[in-house]
C-alpha positions, 0 to 999 in steps of 0.5 A, a space after each residue: 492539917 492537910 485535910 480540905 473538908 470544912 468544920 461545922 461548915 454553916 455555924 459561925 459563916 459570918 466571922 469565918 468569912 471575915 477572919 479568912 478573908 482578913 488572913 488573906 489580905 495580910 497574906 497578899 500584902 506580905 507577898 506584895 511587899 516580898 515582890 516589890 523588896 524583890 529587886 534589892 534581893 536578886 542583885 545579890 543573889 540572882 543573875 539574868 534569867 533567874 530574876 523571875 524567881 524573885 519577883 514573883 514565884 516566891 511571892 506566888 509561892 508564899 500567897 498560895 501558902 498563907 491563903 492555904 494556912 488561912 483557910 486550915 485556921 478557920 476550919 481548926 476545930 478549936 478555933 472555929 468553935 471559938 469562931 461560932 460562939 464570937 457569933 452567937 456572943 455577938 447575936 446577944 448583943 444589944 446595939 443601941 439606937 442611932 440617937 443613944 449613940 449620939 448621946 453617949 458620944 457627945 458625952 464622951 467628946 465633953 468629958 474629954 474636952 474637960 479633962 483636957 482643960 483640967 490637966 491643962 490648967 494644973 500644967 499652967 500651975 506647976 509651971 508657974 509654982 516650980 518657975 517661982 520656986 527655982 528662979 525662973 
């Protein structure tokens, strides 16, 4: 876990990169919110000069070890050859063409309208057969 070198360094670059960078972003986040939650912390337990720690040691600290983390998961073996084989799964993929995408949505969007519709007249119903029905 603490070694620096790379698994398989050339296979799978592609959703390596984006799941390592992904980490990251989340680690940056949690360090910024950590830095901004910073001066309700230090009031409490922190005076003066040693308010810095707070506001940015730890959040420094804490992005250097997410970053650190980020890189190690990617390069674990059993989760980078997992990684590999999400990229060669998604080399087999047929994408269809603008115009099928097009199709298929619009077929989607109709549908849902529709049973919108559907499940809307059978409310009107039921409201109006249980406000019959209890005197409403």
């Amino acid at each position: 876990m603490f070694s620096g070198a790379r698994y398989k360094r050339s296979q799978g670059r592609f959703w390596r990169q984006v799941t390592f960078y992904a980490m990251v972003a989340t680690a940056a986040i949690g360090a910024w919110r950590l830095s901004q939650m910073a001066g309700v912390w230090t009031a409490a337990w922190l005076t003066g000069d040693n308010s810095w720690v707070a506001q940015y040691a730890l959040p420094l600290a804490v992005f250097g070890l997410g970053a650190w983390a980020s890189f190690r998961v990617v390069n674990y073996p059993p989760f980078a050859e997992f990684l590999i084989s999400v990229e060669g799964e998604m080399n087999k993929v047929s994408w269809p063409s603008r115009g099928e995408l097009y199709r298929a949505s619009m077929v989607v969007i109709v549908m849902i309208f529709l049973l919108v519709a559907i499940l809307f007249a059978y409310d009107l119903i039921l409201q109006f057969l249980i406000g019959g029905l209890l005197g409403g």
